[in-house]
C-alpha positions in Angstrom: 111.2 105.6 47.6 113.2 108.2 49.1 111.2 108.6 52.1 111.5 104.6 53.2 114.8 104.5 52.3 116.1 106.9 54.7 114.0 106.1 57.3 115.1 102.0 57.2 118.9 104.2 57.2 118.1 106.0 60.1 116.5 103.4 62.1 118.8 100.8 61.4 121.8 102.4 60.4 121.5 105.3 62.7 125.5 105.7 61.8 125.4 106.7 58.1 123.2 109.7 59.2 125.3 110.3 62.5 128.4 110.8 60.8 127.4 112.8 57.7 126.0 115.0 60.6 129.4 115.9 61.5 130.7 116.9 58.3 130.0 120.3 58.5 132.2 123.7 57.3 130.6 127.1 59.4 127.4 124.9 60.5 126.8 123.8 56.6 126.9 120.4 55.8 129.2 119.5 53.4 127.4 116.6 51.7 123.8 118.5 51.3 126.2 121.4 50.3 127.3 119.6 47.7 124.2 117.6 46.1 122.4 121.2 46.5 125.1 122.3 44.0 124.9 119.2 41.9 120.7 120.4 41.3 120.9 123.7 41.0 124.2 124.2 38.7 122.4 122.5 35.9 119.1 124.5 36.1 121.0 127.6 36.0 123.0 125.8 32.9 119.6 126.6 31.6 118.2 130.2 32.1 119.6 132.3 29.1 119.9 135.6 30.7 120.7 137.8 28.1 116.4 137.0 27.6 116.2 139.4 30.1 116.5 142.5 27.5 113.0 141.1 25.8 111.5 141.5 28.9 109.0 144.1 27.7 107.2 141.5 25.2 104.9 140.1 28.1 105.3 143.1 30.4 101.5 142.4 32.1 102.7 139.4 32.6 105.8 139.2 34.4 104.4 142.2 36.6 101.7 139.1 37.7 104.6 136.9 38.7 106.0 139.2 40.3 103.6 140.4 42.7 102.3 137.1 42.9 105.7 135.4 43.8 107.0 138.7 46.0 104.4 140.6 47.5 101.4 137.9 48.1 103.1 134.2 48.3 105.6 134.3 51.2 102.6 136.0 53.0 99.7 133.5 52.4 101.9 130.9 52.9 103.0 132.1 56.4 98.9 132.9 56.8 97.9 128.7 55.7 100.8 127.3 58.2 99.7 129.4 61.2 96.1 128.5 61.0 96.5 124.7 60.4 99.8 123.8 62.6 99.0 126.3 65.6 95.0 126.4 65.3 93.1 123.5 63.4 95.7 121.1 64.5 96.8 122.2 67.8 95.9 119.1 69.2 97.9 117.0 67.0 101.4 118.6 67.1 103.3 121.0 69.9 103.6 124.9 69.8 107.7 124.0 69.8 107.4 121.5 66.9 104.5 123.6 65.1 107.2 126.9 65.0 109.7 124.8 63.5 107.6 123.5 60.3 106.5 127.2 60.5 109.8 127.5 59.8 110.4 125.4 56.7 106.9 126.4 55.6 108.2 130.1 54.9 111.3 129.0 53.7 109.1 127.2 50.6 107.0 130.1 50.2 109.5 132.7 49.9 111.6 130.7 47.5 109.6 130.5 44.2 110.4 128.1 41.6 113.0 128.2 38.9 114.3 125.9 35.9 111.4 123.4 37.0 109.0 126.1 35.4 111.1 124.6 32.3 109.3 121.6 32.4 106.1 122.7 33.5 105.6 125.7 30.7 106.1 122.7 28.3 103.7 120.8 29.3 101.2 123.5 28.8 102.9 124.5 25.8 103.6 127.8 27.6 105.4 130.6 25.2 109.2 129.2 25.5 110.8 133.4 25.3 107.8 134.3 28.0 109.2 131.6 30.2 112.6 132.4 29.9 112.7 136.0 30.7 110.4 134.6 33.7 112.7 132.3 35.5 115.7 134.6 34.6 113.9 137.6 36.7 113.0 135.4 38.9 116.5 134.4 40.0 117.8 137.5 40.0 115.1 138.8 42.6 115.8 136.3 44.5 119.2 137.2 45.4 117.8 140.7 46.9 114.4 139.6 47.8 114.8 136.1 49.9 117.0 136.9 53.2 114.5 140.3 54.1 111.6 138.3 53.5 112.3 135.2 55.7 113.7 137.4 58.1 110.7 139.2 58.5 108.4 136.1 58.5 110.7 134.2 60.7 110.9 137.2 63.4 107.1 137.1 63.3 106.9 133.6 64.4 109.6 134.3 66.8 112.5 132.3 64.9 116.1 133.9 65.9 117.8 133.8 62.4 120.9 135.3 61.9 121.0 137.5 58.9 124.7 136.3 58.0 123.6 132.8 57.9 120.5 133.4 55.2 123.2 135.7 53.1 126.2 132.8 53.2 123.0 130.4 52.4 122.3 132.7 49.6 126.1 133.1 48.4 126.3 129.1 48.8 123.1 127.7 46.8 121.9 130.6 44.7 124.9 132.9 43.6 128.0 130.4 42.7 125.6 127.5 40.9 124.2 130.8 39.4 127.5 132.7 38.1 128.9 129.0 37.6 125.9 128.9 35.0 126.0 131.7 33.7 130.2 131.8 32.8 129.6 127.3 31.5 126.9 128.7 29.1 128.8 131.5 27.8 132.0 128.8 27.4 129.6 125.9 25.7 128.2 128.5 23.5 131.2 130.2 22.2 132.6 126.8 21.6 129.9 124.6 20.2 127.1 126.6 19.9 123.6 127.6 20.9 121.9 124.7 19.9 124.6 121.9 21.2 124.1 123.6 24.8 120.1 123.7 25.0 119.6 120.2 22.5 122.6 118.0 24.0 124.9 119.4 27.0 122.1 120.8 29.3 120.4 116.8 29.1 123.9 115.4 30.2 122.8 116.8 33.3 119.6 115.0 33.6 120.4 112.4 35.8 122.5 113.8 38.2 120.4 116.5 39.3 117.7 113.8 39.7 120.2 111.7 41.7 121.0 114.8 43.7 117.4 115.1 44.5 117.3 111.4 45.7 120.4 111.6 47.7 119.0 114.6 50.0 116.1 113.1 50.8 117.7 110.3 51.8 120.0 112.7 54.0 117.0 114.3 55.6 114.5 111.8 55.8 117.3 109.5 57.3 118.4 111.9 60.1 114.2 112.0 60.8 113.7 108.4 60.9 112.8 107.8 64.3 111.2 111.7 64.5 108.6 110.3 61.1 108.1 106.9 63.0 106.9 108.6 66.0 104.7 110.9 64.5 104.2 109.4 61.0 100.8 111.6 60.9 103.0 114.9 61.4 103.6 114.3 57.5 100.5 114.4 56.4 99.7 117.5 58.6 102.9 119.4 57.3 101.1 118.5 53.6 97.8 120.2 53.8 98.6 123.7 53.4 101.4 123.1 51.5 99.2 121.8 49.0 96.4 124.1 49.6 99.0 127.2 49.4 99.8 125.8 45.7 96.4 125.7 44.7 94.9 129.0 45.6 98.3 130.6 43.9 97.8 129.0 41.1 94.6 130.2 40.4 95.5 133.7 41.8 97.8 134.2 39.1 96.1 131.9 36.7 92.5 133.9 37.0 94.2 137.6 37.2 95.9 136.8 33.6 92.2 135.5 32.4 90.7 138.6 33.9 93.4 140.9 32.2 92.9 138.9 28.9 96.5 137.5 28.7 97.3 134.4 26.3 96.6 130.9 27.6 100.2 130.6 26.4 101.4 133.0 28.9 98.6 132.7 31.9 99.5 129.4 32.3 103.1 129.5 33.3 102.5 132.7 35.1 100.7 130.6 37.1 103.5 127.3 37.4 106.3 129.7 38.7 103.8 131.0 41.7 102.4 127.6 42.5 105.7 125.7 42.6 108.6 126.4 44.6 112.7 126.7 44.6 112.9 123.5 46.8 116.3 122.9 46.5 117.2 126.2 48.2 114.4 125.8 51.0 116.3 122.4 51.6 119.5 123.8 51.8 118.8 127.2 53.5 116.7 125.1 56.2 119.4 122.8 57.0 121.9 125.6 57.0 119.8 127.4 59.7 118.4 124.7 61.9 120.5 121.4 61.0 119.8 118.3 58.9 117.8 116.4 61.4 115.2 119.7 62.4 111.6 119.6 62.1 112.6 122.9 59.5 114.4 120.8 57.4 111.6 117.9 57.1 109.0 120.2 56.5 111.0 121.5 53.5 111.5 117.9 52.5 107.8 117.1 52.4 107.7 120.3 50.2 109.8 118.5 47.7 107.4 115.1 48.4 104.2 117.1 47.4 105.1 119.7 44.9 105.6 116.7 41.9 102.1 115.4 42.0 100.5 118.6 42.8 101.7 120.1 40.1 100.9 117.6 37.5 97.1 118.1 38.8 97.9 121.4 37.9 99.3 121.0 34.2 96.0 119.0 34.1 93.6 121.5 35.4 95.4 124.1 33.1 95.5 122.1 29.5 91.8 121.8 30.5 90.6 125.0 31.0 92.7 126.4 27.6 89.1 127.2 26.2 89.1 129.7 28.9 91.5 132.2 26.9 90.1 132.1 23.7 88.0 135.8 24.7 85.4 134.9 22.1 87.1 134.2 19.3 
């Protein structure tokens, strides 16, 4: 829905896209600036981060995420977007346009999910304190972690990225929504109390961040609408390792908690927060480095397209396999 309605936008209202174009404060535009904020505020609403001091309950595996999300994820996916847009189809798209949707490629990679891992973990009825100390680490290591890593990755590929830019992006989408969080939940808490903020302010939230969502993808797919009707097939190219990338991380981190004998309650989330990604910030930090209507930025967007139905296969293929954890009992 979001996809063909920006791109009848763009193509017959090439304005709308045009002038929102020009709304921009130090090359960040103000309108994804502010729907980024309007997602990511409420999922840090969420992560309870004084969880972080049970963080030795599931020690084996948090170290799993970790290196899964840090040390082998940005790589691999780096590793499946070289080989399909610069090798297996070199035919089908141009070594400028390829570097580009290198580009937001790595920007999905290095950005691993968040409060979505919420709403995966409960559809595998992941361990709910497991979960929690997971996405709160993982935020936090994201605000060191992110800007080397793309740097490094985008240098590679022979990106110029300027370092300031990925630490205001940073700042922008991960630290204020992130503090912001952080001080609302201490406020709601002291005032109403634990279970008002988790059981009834958190879900006042619901549909905005979904219209948030909506309203960027409209953004981006609208500044790309004559870019997607000229190479409609560049979609579906961008999709395949995106898709493949969430798969084989998935069951990297999935099959080393099996082979370490971790609970099916934990294994299977361990395995969510690698396979999904922090899309939001991809979309924002892409659009902050190369602009609303670059190739970066779409790639990012057909991230966001994928990821849902992917990872539904995945809650799927993980509720299935349960019996896999049971060690012989």
């Amino acid at each position: 829905m979001a996809l063909a309605a920006g791109i009848l936008i763009g193509h017959f209202v090439p304005a709308v896209p045009a002038v929102l174009g020009k709304l921009e404060v130090a090359e960040i535009s103000i309108s994804i600036a502010v729907l980024i904020w309007i997602m990511i505020y409420p999922m840090m609403i969420k992560v309870d981060f004084q969880s972080i001091r049970e963080v030795g309950r599931n020690s084996k595996g948090l170290f799993v995420t970790w290196i899964v999300n840090w040390l082998i994820k940005p790589f691999t996916m780096y590793g499946y977007a070289y080989l399909f847009l610069f090798v297996i189809f070199r035919n089908f798209i141009t070594p400028d346009l390829a570097t580009q949707y290198l580009a937001g490629a790595v920007l999905l990679g290095a950005a691993p999910c968040t409060a979505m891992v919420f709403v995966w973990s409960t559809l595998v009825r992941g361990n709910p304190a497991y979960t929690v100390v997971q996405v709160a680490t993982n935020d936090l290591i994201i605000l060191i972690a992110f800007v080397p890593i793309v740097k490094f990755l985008l240098g590679v590929s022979k990106v110029s990225v300027p370092y300031s830019t990925l630490f205001v992006s940073i700042f922008l989408f991960v630290l204020i929504p992130l503090v912001g969080g952080i001080l609302t939940r201490i406020t709601v808490t002291k005032n109403k109390g634990k279970d008002y903020l988790e059981n009834i302010f958190v879900h006042k939230f619901d549909h905005v961040t979904t219209i948030g969502l909506l309203l960027t993808l409209i953004i981006i797919f609208s500044s790309q609408a004559e870019v997607i009707l000229g190479n409609p097939f560049h979609i579906v190219l961008i999709a395949v390792p995106l898709i493949i990338q969430t798969f084989v991380i998935f069951f990297l981190a999935y099959g080393v908690c099996r082979a370490i004998k971790l609970p099916f309650d934990v294994a299977a989330p361990a395995g969510m927060i690698g396979a999904s990604n922090f899309f939001e910030l991809s979309v924002a930090v892409a659009i902050a480095l190369f602009g609303t209507t670059s190739p970066a930025a779409l790639a990012t967007a057909v991230g966001v397209l994928t990821e849902v139905p992917v990872m539904l296969t995945l809650v799927k293929i993980a509720n299935r396999t349960k019996g896999w954890f049971t060690y012989g009992k």
